[in-house]
C-alpha positions in Angstrom: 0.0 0.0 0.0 1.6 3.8 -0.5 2.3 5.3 2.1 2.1 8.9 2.4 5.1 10.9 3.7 4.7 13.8 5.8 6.0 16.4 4.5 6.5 20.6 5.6 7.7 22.8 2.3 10.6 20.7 1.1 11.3 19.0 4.8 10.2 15.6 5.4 8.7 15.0 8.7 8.7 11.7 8.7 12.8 11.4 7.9 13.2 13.8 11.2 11.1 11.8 13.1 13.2 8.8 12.4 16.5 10.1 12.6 15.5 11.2 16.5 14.8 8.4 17.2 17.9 7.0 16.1 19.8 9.6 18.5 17.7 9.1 21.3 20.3 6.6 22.6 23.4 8.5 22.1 22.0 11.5 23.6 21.2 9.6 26.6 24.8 8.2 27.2 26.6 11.5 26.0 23.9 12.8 29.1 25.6 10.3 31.3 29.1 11.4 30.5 28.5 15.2 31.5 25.9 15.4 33.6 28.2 14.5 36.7 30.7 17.2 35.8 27.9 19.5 35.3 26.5 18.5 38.4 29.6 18.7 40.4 30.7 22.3 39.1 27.2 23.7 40.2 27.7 22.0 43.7 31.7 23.4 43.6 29.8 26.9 42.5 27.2 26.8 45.4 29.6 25.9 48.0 32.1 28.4 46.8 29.8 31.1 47.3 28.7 30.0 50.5 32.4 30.1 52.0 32.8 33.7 50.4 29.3 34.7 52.1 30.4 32.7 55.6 33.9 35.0 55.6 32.1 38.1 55.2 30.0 37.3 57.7 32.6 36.7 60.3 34.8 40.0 59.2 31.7 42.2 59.6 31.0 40.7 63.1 34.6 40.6 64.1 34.0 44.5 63.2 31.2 44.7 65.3 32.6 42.7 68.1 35.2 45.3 68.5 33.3 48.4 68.2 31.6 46.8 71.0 35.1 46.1 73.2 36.2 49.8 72.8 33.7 51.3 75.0 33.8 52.1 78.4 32.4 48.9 81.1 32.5 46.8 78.0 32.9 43.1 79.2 33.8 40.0 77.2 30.3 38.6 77.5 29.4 41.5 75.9 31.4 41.3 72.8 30.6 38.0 72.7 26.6 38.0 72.8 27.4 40.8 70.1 29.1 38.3 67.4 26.8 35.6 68.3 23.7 38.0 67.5 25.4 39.5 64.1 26.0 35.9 63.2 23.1 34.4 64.0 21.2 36.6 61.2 23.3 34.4 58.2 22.4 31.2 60.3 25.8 30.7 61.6 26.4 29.9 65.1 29.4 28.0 67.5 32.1 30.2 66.7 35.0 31.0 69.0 35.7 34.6 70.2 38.2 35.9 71.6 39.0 39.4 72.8 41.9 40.9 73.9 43.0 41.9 76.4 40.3 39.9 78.0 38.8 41.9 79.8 38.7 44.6 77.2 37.6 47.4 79.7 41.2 47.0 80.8 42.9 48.6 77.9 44.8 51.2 78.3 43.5 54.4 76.1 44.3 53.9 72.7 45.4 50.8 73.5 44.5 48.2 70.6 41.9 45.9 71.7 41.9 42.9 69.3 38.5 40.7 68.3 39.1 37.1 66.6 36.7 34.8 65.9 37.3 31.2 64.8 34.8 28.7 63.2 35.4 25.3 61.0 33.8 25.4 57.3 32.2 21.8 58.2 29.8 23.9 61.2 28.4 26.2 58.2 28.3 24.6 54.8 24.7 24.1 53.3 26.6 20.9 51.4 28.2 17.8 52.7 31.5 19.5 52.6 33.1 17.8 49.2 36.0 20.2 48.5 36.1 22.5 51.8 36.2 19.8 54.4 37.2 21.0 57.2 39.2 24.1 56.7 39.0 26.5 59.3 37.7 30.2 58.7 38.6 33.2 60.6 38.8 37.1 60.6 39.9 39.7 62.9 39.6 43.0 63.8 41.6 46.1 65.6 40.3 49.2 67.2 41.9 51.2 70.1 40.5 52.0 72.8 38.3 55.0 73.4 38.7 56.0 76.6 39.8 55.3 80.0 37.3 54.0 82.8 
C-alpha cells in the first residue's frame, strides 16, 4: 500500500522523526558522561559562594565585636553576645571569640583591643562538605581603645 510521507515545504517530517529516534540513545549516554561534571561544578559553585558569604559574615561581626570592646564597662560577654547576635542573622552559630585583652575594659587608652573569631567550614556549609572539608575560617579586627574607665 503507499504510504504517504509527511511532509513541511521541502522537509520531510517523517525522515526527522526517524533520525530522533535514532539519537535518542546516544544523547542519553553523552547525558551520562557530562551530567556529573555538570552536576559537580554547580555544587563546587554553590559551595564556593557559601564560604565567600560565611567569611564576610565573620569579618563584619569581628568589626562589630570590637566596636563593641572599645567602649567604656565593656565586658567579654558582651562582645561575645554581640558576634553571636550578628552571626546568628546568616544562620551561623558555635564560633569561638576571643577578645583581647580579656577583659577589654582593661585597655589602656588607645590601647588596641583585638576581636578574633574562629569557626570550622564543616559547622556552616549548606553541602556535605566535598572540596572544603574542614578548613577553618577566621577574621579579625583592631580598634583602640576609646577611653579610660
Amino acid at each position: 500500500m503507499f504510504r504517504r510521507r509527511l511532509t513541511v515545504g521541502s522537509f520531510n517530517m517523517h525522515g526527522l522523526w526517524r533520525s530522533f529516534r535514532r539519537n535518542r540513545g546516544a544523547a542519553a549516554v553523552e547525558f551520562a558522561v557530562v551530567a556529573p561534571l555538570f552536576f559537580f561544578l554547580i555544587f563546587g559553585m554553590i559551595e564556593y559562594g557559601r564560604m565567600v558569604m560565611v567569611q564576610q559574615m565573620l569579618t563584619n561581626a569581628s568589626r562589630e565585636g570590637a566596636r563593641r570592646a572599645v567602649l567604656d564597662g565593656t565586658t567579654t560577654a558582651d562582645v561575645e553576645t554581640t558576634v553571636n547576635n550578628y552571626l546568628a542573622s546568616g544562620g551561623i552559630s558555635g564560633p569561638t571569640t576571643t577578645v583581647d585583652p580579656n577583659p577589654p575594659n582593661t585597655a589602656a587608652f588607645g590601647a588596641p583591643v583585638t576581636v578574633t573569631i574562629q569557626i570550622s567550614y564543616d559547622e556552616v556549609s549548606w553541602l556535605p562538605p566535598m572540596f572544603l572539608q574542614g578548613a577553618p575560617m577566621s577574621a579579625s579586627s583592631v580598634m583602640r581603645r576609646e577611653s579610660v574607665n
